[in-house]
TORKOLNU-197238 format. One line per 5 residues: number of its first residue (from 1); their letters; for each residue x, z negated, y of C-alpha. Coordinates in steps of 0.2 Angstrom, whole numbers. Each point is the difference from the previous one (the first is absolute). Example, Ala and Ser with C-alpha at 12.3 -4.5 7.8 and 13.67 -1.06 7.14 Angstrom:
<nutors>
1> AS> 62,-39,-22; 6,3,17
</nutors>
This chain:
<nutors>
1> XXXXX> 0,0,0; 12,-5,13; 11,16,-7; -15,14,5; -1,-10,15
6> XXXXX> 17,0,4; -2,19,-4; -15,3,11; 11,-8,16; 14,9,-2
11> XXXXX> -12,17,0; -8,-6,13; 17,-4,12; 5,14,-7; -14,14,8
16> XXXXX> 0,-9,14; 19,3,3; -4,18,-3; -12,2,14; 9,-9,12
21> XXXXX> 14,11,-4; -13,17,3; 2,9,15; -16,8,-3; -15,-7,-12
26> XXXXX> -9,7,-15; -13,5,11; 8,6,13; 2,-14,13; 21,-3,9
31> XXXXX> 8,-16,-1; 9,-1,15; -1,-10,15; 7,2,17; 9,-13,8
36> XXXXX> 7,-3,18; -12,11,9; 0,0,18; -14,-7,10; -2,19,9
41> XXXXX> -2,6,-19; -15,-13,-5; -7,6,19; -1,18,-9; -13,-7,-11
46> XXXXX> -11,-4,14; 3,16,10; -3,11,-16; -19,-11,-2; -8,14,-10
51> XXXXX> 13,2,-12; -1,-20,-3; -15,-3,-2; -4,13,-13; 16,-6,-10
56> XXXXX> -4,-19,0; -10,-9,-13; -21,1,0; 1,-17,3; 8,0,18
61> XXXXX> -10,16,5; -17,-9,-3; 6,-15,11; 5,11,14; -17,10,-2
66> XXXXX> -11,-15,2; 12,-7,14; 0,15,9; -18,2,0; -2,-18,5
71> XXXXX> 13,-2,12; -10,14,10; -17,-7,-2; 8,-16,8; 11,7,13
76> XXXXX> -15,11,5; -12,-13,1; 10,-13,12; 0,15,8; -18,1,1
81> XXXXX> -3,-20,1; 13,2,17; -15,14,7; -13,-12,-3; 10,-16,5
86> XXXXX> 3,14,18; -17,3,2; -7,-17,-4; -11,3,-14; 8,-14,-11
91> XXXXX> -12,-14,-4; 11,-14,7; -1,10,17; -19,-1,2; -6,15,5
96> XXXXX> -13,3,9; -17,8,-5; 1,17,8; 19,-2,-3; 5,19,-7
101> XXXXX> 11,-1,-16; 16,11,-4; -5,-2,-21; -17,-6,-4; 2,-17,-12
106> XXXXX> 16,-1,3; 3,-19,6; 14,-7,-10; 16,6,-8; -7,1,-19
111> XXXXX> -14,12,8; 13,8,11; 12,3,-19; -19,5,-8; -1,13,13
116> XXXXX> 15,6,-1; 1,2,-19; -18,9,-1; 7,11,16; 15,6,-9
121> XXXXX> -9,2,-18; -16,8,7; -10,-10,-5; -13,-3,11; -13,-14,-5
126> XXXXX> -7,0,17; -1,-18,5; 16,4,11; 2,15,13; 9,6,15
131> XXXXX> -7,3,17; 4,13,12; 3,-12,11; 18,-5,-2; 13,17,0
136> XXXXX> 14,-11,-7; -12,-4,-15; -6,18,-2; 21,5,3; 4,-14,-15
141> XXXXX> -13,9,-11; 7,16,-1; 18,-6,-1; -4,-11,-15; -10,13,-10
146> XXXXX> 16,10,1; 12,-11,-4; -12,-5,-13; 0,19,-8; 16,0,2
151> XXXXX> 4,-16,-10; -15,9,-14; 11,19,0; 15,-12,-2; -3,-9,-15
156> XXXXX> -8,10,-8; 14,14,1; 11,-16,-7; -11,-2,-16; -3,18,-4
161> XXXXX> 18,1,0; 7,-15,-11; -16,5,-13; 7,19,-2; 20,-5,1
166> XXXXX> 7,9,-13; 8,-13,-9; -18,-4,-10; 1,14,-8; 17,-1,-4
171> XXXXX> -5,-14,-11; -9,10,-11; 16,10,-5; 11,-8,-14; 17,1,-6
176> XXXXX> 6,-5,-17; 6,-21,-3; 18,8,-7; 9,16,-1; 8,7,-15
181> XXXXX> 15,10,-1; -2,13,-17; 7,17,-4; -13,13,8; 3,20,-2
186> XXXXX> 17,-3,-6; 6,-10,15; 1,-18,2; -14,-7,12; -7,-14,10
191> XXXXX> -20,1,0; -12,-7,7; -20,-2,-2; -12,0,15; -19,3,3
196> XXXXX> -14,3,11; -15,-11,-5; -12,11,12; -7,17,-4; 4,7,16
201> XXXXX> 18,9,4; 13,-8,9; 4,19,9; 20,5,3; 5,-14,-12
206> XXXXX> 19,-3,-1; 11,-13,-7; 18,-5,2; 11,-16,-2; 14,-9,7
211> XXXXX> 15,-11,-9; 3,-17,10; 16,-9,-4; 18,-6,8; 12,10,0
216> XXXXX> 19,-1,5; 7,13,12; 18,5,-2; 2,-10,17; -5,-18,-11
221> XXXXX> -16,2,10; -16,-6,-9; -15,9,5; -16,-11,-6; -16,12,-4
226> XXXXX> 12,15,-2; -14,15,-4; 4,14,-11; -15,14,-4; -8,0,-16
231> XXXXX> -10,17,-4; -15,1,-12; -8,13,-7; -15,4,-11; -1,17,-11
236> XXXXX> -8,10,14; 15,-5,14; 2,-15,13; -11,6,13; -20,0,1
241> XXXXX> -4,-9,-17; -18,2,-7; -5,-18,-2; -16,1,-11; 6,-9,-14
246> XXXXX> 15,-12,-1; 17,7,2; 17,-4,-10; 14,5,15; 17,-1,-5
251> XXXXX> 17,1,6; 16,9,-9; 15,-10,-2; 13,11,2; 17,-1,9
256> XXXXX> -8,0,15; -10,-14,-4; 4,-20,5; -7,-2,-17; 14,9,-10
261> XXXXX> 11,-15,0; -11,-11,-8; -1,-4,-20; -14,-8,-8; 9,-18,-3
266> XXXXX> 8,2,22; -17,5,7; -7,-17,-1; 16,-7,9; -1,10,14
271> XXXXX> -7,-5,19; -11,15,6; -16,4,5; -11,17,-3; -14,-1,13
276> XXXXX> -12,16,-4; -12,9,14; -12,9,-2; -8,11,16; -18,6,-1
281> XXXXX> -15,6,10; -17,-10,-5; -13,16,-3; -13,-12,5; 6,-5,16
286> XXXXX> 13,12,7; 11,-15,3; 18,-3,-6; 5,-13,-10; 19,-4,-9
291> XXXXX> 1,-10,-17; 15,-11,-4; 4,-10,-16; 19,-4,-6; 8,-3,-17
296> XXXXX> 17,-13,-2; 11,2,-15; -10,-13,-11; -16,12,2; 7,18,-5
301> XXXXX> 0,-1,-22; 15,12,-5; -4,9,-16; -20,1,1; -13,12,5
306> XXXXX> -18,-2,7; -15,2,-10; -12,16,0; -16,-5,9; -9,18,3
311> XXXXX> -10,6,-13; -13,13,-5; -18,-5,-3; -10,11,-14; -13,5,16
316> XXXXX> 14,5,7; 4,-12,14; 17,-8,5; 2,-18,-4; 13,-13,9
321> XXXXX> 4,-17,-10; 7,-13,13; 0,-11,-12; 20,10,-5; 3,2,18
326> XXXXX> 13,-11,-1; 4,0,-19; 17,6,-7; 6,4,-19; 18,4,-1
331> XXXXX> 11,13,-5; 15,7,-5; 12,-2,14; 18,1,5; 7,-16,6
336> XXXXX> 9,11,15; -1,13,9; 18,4,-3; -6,1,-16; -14,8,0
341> XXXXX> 8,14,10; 16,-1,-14; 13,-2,15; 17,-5,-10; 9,-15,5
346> XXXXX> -14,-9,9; -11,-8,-11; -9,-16,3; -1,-11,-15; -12,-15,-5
351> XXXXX> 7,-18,5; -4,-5,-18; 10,13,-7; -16,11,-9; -8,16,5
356> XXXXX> -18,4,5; -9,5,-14; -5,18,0; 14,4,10; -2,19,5
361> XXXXX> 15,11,5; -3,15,8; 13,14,3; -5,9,12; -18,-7,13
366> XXXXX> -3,18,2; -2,3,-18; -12,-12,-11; 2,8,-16; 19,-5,2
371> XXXX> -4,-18,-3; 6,-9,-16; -4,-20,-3; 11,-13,-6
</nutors>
């Protein structure tokens, strides 16, 4: 008991080590934070208002909703009690009988706020009016059924545009938990699975990665977050991929690749991260919209393939089974890609001193039916 429980710490410490090292989350969020900004810099925030507040949490913009609205019922209604007090319609000032009011039943300042809010919301329940006796009040009308329009055409333009931020629909878009690295077409790849889980076309759909690590520079400088492009393509190219049904993508290791230095029993030690884009256009919506997800070293499985999802129904209809989305059986797999591309002299061998079973050779990459197993 106290063993598993040991165990289930250590997992635990262990995956939250992990994202605190991520520069970017599973699903897609960056973990970073700025430090010693300038107080100009956090003014920025205010100029840029609009910006702001569609960015910030629902949470805030409801709060400044309701305190913009009331602020201006308020501000506009000691406004409106100052008219009153001015003409001397309050109740503490005693009018006289044929004494001519600037706001019918407008006597106090809770009457004057009442006015006010059922000025500026139209609301009109009759018991409270303006006279055309008093040009300021008449001047005060107009001005606050402006502003108040204003206020409307404002927020409303804030909530229409946090409800259709692209990001919502970027949710619905999924990438593999892991990626696999498998022979593929006689070349050694990196691949990995994602999905859209709407019917509707994300248009101009492109995808790319990018290799975070330290290097060294001849001049002993250490660059943290050093990018380096990582391609991927799909059997129809890298560009404009036709994302009905889930896609494997994959990447060649070849010399160009960061990943030709890696072996199956090194890949796990090194420091790196592979953060993966992908671009689209929502059909729906017209709007643009940017996926991310990133793998680390202890989530790419050297040696193992996806499983088939797609299949053929007897009627004739296609069938998707995200229950394998993410499911991998393995396979025959050289334990380099030195080996696996036969360069002499540079092989990569296994720590424990055995071989990946089903090690395949292949002569030549451009030549499948040269390859021979050992």
């Amino acid at each position: 008991m106290v063993r598993s429980l040991r165990k289930c710490l250590n997992d635990y410490l262990a995956e939250r080590r992990i994202r605190s090292t991520r520069l970017v989350t599973k699903d897609g969020h960056c973990n970073i934070e700025y430090g010693n900004i300038k107080y100009q810099n956090h003014f920025a925030y205010i100029l840029d208002f609009w910006t702001t507040l569609v960015e910030i949490r629902w949470r805030f913009v409801i709060f400044f909703f309701v305190a913009s609205f009331t602020m201006s019922w308020f501000i506009f209604g000691l406004i409106w009690y100052w008219i009153a007090r001015d003409n001397g319609d309050l109740s503490w000032q005693n009018p006289p009988g044929n004494h001519t009011l600037c706001v019918d039943n407008v006597y106090g300042l809770t009457t004057a706020f009442l006015y006010s809010l059922e000025t500026q919301t139209t609301i009109g329940y009759g018991g409270r009016a303006i006279t055309p006796q008093c040009a300021g009040a008449v001047a005060l009308i107009i001005i606050q059924s402006l502003i108040g329009a204003l206020i409307n055409c404002f927020w409303c333009g804030v909530v229409m545009t946090k409800i259709s931020l692209p990001k919502k629909r970027a949710k619905t878009i999924s990438f593999s938990e892991a990626a696999v690295i498998c022979p593929r077409n006689g070349t050694l790849c990196l691949q990995i699975r994602v999905a859209n889980l709407r019917k509707t076309l994300m248009i101009g759909s492109q995808i790319y990665g990018k290799l975070l690590r330290t290097t060294i520079t001849p001049e002993n400088e250490a660059i943290i977050l050093d990018q380096v492009n990582i391609e991927f393509l799909v059997e129809s190219g890298k560009d404009n991929l036709f994302f009905i049904c889930p896609l494997t993508l994959y990447h060649v290791i070849d010399k160009s690749s960061p990943f030709f230095e890696m072996a199956v029993d090194t890949l796990h030690q090194q420091e790196f991260e592979l953060v993966v884009f992908l671009d689209g256009t929502a059909e729906s919506t017209s709007s643009s919209c940017q996926v991310r997800t990133s793998y680390i070293p202890q989530e790419i499985m050297w040696g193992y393939k996806f499983q088939s999802i797609i299949s053929r129904r007897k009627e004739g209809k296609y069938r998707v089974n995200f229950s394998n989305f993410s499911k991998v059986v393995p396979v025959p797999t050289a334990h380099c890609a030195y080996c696996f591309h036969n360069e002499k002299g540079h092989h990569h061998h296994v720590i424990n001193g055995t071989d990946n079973q089903g090690f395949e050779v292949i002569r030549d990459i451009n030549d499948p039916a040269s390859a021979t197993k050992m």
